[in-house]
C-alpha positions as MATLAB code, in Angstrom:
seq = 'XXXXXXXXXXXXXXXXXXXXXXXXXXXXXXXXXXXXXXXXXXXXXXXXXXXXXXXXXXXXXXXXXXXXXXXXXXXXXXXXXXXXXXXXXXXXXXXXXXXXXXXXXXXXXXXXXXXXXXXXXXXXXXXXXXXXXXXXXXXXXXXXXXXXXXXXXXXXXXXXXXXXXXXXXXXXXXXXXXXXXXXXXXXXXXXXXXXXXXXXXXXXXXXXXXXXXXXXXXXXXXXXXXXXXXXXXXXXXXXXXXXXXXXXXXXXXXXXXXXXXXXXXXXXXXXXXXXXXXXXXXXXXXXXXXXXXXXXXXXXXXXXXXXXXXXXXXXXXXXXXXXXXXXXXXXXXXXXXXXXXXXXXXXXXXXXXXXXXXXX';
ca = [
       2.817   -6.066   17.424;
       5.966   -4.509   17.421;
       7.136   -1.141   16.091;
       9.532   -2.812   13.537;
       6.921   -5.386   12.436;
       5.723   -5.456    9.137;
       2.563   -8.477    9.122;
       2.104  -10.167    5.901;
      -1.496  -11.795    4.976;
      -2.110  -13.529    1.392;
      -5.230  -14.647    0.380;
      -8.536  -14.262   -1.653;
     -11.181  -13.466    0.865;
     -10.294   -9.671    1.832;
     -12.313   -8.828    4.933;
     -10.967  -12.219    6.782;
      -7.394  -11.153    5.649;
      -8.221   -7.518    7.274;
      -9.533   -9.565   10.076;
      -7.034  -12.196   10.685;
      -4.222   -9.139   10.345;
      -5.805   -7.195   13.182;
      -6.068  -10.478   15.694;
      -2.467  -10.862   14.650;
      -1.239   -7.449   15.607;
      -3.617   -7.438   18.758;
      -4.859   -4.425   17.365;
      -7.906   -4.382   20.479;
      -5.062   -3.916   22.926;
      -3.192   -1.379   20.575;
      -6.267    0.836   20.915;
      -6.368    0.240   24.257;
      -9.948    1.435   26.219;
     -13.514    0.650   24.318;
     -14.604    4.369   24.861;
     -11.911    5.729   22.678;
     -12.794    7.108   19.272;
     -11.374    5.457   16.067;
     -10.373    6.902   12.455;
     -10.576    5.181    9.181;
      -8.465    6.717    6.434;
      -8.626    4.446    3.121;
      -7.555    5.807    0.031;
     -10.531    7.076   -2.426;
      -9.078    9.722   -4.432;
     -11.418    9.098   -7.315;
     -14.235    7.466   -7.836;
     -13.553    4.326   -9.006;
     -14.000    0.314   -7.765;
     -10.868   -0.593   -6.146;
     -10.193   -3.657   -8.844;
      -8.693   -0.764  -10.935;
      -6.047   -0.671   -8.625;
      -7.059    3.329   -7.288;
      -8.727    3.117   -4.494;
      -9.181    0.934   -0.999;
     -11.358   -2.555   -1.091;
     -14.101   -1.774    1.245;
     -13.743   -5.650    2.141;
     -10.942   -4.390    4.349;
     -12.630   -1.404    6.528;
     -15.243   -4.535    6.641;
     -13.004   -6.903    7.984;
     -11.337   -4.372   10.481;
     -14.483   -2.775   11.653;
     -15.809   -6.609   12.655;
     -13.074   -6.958   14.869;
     -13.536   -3.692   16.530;
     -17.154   -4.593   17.169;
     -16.374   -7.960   18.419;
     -13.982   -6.354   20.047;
     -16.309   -3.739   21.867;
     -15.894   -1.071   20.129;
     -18.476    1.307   19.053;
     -16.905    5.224   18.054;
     -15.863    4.190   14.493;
     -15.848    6.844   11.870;
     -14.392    5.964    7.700;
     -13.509   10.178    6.969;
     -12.025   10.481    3.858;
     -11.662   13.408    0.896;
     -11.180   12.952   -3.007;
      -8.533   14.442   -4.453;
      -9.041   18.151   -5.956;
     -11.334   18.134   -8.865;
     -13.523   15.211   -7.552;
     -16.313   14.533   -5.098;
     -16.099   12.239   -2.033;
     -19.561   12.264   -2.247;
     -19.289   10.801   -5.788;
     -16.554    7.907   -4.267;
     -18.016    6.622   -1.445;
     -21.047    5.049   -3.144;
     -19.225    4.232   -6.293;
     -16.132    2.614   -4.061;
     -18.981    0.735   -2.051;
     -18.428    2.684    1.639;
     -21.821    3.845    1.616;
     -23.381    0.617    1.908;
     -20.219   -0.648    3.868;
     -21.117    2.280    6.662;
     -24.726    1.904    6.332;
     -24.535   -1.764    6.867;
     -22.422   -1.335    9.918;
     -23.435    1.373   11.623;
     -20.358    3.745   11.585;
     -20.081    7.100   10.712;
     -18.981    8.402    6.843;
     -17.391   11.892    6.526;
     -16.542   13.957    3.788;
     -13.403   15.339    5.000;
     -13.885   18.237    2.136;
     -16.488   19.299    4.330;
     -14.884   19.743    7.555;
     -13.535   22.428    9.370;
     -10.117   22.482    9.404;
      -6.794   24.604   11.398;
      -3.506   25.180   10.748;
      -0.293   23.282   12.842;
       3.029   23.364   13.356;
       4.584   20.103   11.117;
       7.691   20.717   12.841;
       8.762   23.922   11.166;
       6.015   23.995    8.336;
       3.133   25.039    9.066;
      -0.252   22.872    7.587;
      -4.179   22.778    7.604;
      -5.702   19.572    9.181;
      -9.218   18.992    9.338;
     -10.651   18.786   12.441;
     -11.810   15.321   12.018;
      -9.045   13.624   11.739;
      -7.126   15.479   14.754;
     -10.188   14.646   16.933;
      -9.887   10.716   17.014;
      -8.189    8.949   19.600;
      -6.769    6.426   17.225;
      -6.353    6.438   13.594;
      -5.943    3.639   10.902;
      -4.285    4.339    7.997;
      -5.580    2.348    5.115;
      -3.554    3.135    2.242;
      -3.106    1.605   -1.319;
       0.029   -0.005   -2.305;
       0.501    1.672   -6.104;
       2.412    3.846   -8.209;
       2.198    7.914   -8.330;
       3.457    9.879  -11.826;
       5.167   12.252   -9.731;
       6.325   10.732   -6.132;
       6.744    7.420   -7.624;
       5.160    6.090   -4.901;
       2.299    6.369   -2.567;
       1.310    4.308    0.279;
       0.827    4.701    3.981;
       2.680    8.442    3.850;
       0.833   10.148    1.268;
      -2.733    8.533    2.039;
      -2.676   11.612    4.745;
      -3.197   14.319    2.258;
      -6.460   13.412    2.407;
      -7.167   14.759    5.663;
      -6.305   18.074    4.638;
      -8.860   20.658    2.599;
      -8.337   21.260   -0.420;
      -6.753   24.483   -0.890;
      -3.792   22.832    1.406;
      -3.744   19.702   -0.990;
      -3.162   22.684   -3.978;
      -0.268   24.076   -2.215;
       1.573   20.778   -1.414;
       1.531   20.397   -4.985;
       3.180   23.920   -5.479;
       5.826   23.446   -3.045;
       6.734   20.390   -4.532;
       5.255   17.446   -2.516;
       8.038   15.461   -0.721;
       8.874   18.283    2.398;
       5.548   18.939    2.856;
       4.101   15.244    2.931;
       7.054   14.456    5.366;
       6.664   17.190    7.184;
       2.313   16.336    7.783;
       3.247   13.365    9.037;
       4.924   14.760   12.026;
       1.552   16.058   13.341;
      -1.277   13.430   11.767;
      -1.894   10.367   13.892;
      -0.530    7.007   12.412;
      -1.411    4.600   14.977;
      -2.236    1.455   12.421;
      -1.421    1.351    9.340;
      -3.014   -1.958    6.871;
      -2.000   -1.527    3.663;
      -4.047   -2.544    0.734;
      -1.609   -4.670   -1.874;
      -4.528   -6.457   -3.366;
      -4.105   -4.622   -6.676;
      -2.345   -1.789   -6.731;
      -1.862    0.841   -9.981;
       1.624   -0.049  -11.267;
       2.150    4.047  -12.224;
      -0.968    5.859  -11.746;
      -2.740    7.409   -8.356;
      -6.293    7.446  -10.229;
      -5.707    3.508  -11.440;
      -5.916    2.096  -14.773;
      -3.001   -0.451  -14.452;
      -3.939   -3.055  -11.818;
      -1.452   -5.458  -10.802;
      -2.784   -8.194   -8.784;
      -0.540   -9.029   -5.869;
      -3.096  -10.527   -3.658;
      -1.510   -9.690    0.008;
      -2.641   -7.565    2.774;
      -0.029   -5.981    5.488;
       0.024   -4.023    8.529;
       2.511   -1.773    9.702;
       2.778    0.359   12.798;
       5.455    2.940   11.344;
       4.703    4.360    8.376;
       8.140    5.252    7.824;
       9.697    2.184    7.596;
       6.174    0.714    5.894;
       6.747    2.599    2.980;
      10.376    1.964    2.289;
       9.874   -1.702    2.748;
       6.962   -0.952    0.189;
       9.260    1.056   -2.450;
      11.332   -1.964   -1.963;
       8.467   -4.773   -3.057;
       7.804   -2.173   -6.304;
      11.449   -2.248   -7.660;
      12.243    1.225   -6.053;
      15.331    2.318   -3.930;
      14.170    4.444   -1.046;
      16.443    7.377   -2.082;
      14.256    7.470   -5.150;
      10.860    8.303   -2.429;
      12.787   11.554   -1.218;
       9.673   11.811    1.417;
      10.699    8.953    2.841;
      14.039   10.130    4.006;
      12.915   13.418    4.569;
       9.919   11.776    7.495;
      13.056    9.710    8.928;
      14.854   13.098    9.329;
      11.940   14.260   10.969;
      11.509   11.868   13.552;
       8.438   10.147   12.339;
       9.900    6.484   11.608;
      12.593    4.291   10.148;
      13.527    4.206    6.401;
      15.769    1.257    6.312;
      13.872   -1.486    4.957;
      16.464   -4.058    6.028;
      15.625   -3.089    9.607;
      11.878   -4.206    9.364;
      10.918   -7.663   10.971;
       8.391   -9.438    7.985;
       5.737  -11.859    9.830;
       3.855  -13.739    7.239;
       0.959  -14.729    9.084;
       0.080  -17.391    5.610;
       1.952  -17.730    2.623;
       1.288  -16.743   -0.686;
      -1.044  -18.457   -2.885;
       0.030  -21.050   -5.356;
      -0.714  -20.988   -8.797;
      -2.724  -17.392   -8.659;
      -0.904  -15.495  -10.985;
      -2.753  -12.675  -12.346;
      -4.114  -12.059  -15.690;
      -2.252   -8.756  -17.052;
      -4.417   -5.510  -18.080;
      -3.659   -2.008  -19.315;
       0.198   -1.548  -19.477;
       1.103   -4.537  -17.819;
       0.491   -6.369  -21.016;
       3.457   -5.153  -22.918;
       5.924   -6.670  -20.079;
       4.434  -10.471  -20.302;
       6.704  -11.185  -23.825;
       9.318  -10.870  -21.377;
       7.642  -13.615  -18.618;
       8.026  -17.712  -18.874;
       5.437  -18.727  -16.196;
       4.374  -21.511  -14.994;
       1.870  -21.765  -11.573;
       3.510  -18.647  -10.198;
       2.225  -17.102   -6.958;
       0.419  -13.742   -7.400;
       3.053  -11.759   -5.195;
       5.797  -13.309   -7.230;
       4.650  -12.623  -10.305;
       3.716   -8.895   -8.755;
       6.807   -7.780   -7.840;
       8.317   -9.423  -11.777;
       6.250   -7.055  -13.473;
       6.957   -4.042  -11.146;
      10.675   -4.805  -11.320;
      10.331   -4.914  -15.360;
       8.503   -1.542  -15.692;
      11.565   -0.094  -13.920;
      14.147   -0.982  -16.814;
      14.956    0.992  -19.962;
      13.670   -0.431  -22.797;
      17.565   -1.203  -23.909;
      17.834   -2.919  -20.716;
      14.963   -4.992  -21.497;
      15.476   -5.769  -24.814;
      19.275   -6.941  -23.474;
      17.736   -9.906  -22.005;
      18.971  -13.310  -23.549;
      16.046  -15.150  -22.260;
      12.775  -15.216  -20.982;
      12.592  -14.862  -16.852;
      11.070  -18.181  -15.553;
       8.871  -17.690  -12.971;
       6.067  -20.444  -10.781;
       5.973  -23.342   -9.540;
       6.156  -25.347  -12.598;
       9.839  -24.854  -13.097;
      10.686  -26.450   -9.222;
      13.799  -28.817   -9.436;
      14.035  -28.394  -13.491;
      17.125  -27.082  -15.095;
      16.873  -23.328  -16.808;
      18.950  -20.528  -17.335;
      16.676  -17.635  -15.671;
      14.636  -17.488  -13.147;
      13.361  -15.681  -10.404;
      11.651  -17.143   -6.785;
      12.828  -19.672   -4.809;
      10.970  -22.162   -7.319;
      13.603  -21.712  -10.013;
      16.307  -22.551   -7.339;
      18.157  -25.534   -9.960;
      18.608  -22.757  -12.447;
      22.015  -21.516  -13.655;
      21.149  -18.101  -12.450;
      18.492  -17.950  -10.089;
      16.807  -14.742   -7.533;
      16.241  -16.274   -4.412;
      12.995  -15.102   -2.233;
       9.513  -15.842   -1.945;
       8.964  -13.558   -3.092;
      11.665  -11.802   -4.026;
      11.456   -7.644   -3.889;
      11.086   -5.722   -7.084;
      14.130   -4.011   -6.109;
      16.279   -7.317   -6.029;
      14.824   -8.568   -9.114;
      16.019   -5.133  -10.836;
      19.428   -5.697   -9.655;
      19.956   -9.007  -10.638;
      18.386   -8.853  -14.374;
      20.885   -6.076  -14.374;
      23.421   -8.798  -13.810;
      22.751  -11.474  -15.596;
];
C-alpha cells in the first residue's frame, strides 16, 4: 500500500472488512519482522457500544488481530484511555474489548494508568505514555464522526488518547488544533483503519449515528483526515489541525492528492434508518434503494446548511437506485444521472453535495 492510498471496504460483516482491508494493504509486510511489537489505538472515549456512533466496533481489532495471527504475529497489545471524567476500565467491557482481548489472547491497557514522559512535538513540548512510545508499530483505529469543537475527529485526534490526563486538560486550554498537530509529529502512525461504520454526525461521546457502512485504511493520517472532512461536508481549512500537521511535516492535506482503492463497492439498497438528529433532515430526502454511503454523506452535507439555505430548496433531493434512467429535477449519485440537475459520484463527498445544493 502506498503512502497516498486511501483503501475503501463496504460491507456488513465488520471483522472480514477489517480483514480483507489489511490483506489489501499487505499490512504483514508493512510491519515487517514477526518479533516486532504491535499497538492498537481504537477510539473509546466513553463507555458506550459503538452502534451509537462513539466509539470503535471491536469487530474490527477482531478482524485485524486474525490477520496478524495468521500472519505470525504474537506481541499485540489494544492500549487505550477514556476521555477525562470517565473510566477505561468502565469502556472496555461495556465497548466489548474485554472479551475481544480475552478471547484472543492479547494484551488490554489502560493507558490512564501508565507511566508517561514528556517530548519534543517539534517545538511543543507533550506527555506520552510510555506504552504507546514502546511499540514497534502502531495502528490507529479511529472513528469517523463529528466533534462540537474541532468539527472533526478521526485518525489525528484518536492520539490524545495516549496521553494522561492532565496533558489531555491542557490541550483543551491551549486550544486544541496546535497541540493535536503538533503530537502527531512524535506519536507513531504506522496504519491507520478508520471506522466509518456509524459515525456521530456532531458529537465525540455519540448520540447521532449515521450509518455509512464502509471501512478504510490510510497510511498518512494527514491526508486521511482531509479526505475524511471531505466525505462529512467539511472544507479542510475548516479542520485548522489539519493544515497545521501538513506544516509540520507529518502528511498531506490535499484531499485531491489521495489515490481511493475501493476494494468492493457500496451496498445497494442499505440505506440507513435515521435516529437522534438525523431525523429532522429526512423531510428534505426523496429515496429510493440508496446505498448507505450515499445516503451518509446526504445527511452530513444537509446538517452543514443554514436553515435558510435549507428551507431555499425547491425540491426534495432524490437519492438510490430507484430513480436510475428516470427523469427528475434533483438528485444526487450517479443513479440520478437523467436528472435536470444531477451530483455525480458514487458516492459523492459531503463537501460536493454542499456546493452544489448551494447551486441549484
Amino acid at each position: 500500500m502506498e503512502k497516498n492510498e486511501i483503501l475503501v471496504n463496504y460491507g456488513e460483516k465488520i471483522d472480514d472488512m477489517a480483514y480483507a482491508l489489511a490483506e489489501a494493504a499487505n499490512l504483514a509486510d508493512l510491519i515487517g519482522p514477526r518479533e516486532r511489537r504491535i499497538g492498537l489505538k481504537p477510539n473509546l472515549v466513553v463507555p458506550r457500544p459503538a452502534e451509537e456512533g462513539a466509539t470503535t466496533h471491536p469487530e474490527i481489532a477482531r478482524g485485524l488481530i486474525r490477520y496478524l495471527q495468521k500472519n505470525g504475529f504474537r506481541n499485540i497489545l489494544i492500549l487505550e484511555g477514556s476521555w477525562v471524567g470517565a473510566r477505561t476500565e468502565d469502556a472496555f467491557p461495556r465497548c466489548g474489548y474485554t472479551a475481544l482481548a480475552s478471547d484472543l489472547g492479547v494484551e488490554l491497557l489502560d493507558t490512564k494508568t501508565d507511566k508517561a514522559h514528556s517530548y519534543d512535538c517539534k517545538g511543543m513540548e507533550i506527555e506520552i505514555c510510555d506504552s504507546a512510545m514502546a511499540v514497534d508499530f502502531m495502528i490507529n483505529l479511529p472513528v469517523m464522526k463529528g466533534h462540537c469543537q474541532t468539527l472533526l475527529t478521526c485518525a489525528l485526534k484518536n492520539n490524545k488518547g495516549i496521553m494522561p490526563d492532565r496533558e489531555k486538560r491542557r490541550f483543551h486550554t491551549l486550544g486544541l488544533d496546535k497541540p493535536i498537530a503538533h503530537l502527531n509529529t512524535k506519536v507513531k502512525n504506522d496504519f491507520i483503519l478508520v471506522d466509518g461504520i456509524c459515525g456521530d454526525l456532531d458529537f465525540e461521546e455519540g448520540g447521532n449515528p449515521v450509518y455509512s457502512g464502509k471501512l478504510y485504511a490510510a497510511r498518512d493520517p494527514v491526508l486521511c483526515d482531509a479526505w475524511t472532512a471531505t466525505q462529512m461536508g467539511y472544507r479542510v481549512e475548516e479542520i485548522p489541525y489539519i493544515g497545521l500537521a501538513e506544516k509540520l511535516g507529518v502528511g498531506c492535506a490535499d484531499p485531491a492528492k489521495a489515490v481511493i482503492r475501493e476494494i468492493s463497492p457500496p451496498l445497494p439498497g442499505k440505506a440507513p434508518v435515521p435516529s437522534g438528529k438525523v431525523r429532522q433532515f429526512t423531510s428534505y430526502i426523496k429515496e429510493d434503494r440508496s446505498c448507505s454511503a450515499c445516503y451518509a454523506n446526504l445527511i452530513f452535507a444537509l446538517s452543514r446548511l443554514e436553515r435558510a439555505e435549507l428551507n431555499r430548496l425547491k425540491e426534495k433531493v432524490c437519492i438510490g437506485q430507484g430513480f436510475q434512467d428516470k427523469p427528475g429535477k434533483l438528485g444526487v449519485g450517479r443513479c440520478t444521472a437523467s436528472f435536470s440537475a444531477s451530483l455525480k459520484g458514487c458516492p459523492p463527498a459531503g463537501a460536493d453535495i454542499i456546493t452544489f445544493l448551494r447551486e441549484n
